[in-house]
N, C-alpha and C positions, 0 to 999 in steps of 0.2 A: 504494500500500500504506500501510496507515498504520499510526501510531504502534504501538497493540495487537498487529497483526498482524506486524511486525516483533518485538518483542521476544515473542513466543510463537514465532516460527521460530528465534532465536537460544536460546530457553531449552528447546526443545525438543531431545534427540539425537537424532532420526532424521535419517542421513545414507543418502543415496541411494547410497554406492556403499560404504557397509559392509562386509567383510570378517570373515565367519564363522571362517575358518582361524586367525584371530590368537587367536580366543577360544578353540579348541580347545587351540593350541599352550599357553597358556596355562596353561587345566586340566590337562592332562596333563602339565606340569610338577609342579604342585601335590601332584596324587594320588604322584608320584612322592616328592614330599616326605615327605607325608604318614603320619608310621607310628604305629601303636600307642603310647602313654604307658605310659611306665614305672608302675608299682603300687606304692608301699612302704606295708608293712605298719604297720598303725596303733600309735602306740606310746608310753605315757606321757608326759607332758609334762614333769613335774616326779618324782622319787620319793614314794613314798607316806610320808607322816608317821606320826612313830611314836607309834601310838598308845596306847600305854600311859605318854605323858606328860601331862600338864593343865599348862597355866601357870596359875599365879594371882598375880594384879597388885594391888596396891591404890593407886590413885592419888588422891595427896591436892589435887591440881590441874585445873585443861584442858591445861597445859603435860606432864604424862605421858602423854598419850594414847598416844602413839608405841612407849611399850613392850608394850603389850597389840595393838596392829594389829598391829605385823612383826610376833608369833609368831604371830597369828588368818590373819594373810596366810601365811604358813609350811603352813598348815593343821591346827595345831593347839589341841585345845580350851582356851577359856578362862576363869576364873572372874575375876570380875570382883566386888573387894570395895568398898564406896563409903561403910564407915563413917566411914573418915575426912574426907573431903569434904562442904565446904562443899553450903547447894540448889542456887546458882546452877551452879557447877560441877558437882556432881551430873544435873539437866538438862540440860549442853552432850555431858556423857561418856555419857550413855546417848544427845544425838538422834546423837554421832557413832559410837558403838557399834552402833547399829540401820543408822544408814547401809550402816557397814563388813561388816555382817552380809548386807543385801539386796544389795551389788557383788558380795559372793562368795558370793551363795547360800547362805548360812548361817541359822541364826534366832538368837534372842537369847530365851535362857530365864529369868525369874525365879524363882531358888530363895529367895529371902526380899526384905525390903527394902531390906536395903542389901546382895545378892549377886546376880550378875547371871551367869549363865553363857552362854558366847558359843560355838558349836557350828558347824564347819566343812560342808559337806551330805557330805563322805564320812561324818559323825559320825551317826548318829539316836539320840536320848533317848525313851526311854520313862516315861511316867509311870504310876504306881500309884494313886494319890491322889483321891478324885471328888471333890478340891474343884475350883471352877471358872477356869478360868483365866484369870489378871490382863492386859490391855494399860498399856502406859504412856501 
């Protein structure tokens, strides 16, 4: 016998004097186990925010970020004022604001140049306006 032929009989399970009864006993344990899963009803994760509040933040830094996230993480809307901020800062707080917005499913609306409003997806805005609308 050679080499191949040996390790293809040891790497194979058919065993010649196999025993069906073990596999039965087996199963039929199982099914016995086996019951229906409990169903619990689907059911808010967080309470819903109250939405007849808006925050609005103006940060004069990158180092304020933190106060307009936790409430946008809260799921509350927020505006976001940036006249006092410096460009550089200016462009770090809008790409981390647009971030913050696409993790939680949000958008990020420009109401002028330096306002930025920051909208939860429980939240939808409607615009009136045909003018066309700005990306950053």
């Amino acid at each position: 016998m050679g080499f191949m032929q040996k390790f293809v009989d040891k790497a194979t399970l058919v065993d010649e004097e196999y025993d069906d009864e073990y596999l039965d006993d087996v199963y039929e344990d199982e099914e016995e186990v086996a019951e229906e899963p409990e169903v619990t009803p689907i059911r808010s994760v967080a309470p819903m925010p109250d939405l007849s509040r808006i925050v609005t933040v103006r940060p004069r830094s990158f180092n304020d970020i933190q106060a307009f996230a936790d409430e946008f993480r809260k799921g509350l809307p927020v505006i976001l004022n940036l006249a006092e901020t410096n460009e550089d800062d200016r462009r770090r707080i809008v790409d981390f604001a647009t971030g913050v917005c696409y993790g939680l499913r949000g958008l990020l609306n420009p109401i002028s140049d330096d306002v930025l409003l920051m909208t939860p997806h429980t939240v939808k805005v409607e615009s009136r306006r045909s003018e066309p609308t700005r990306t950053f």
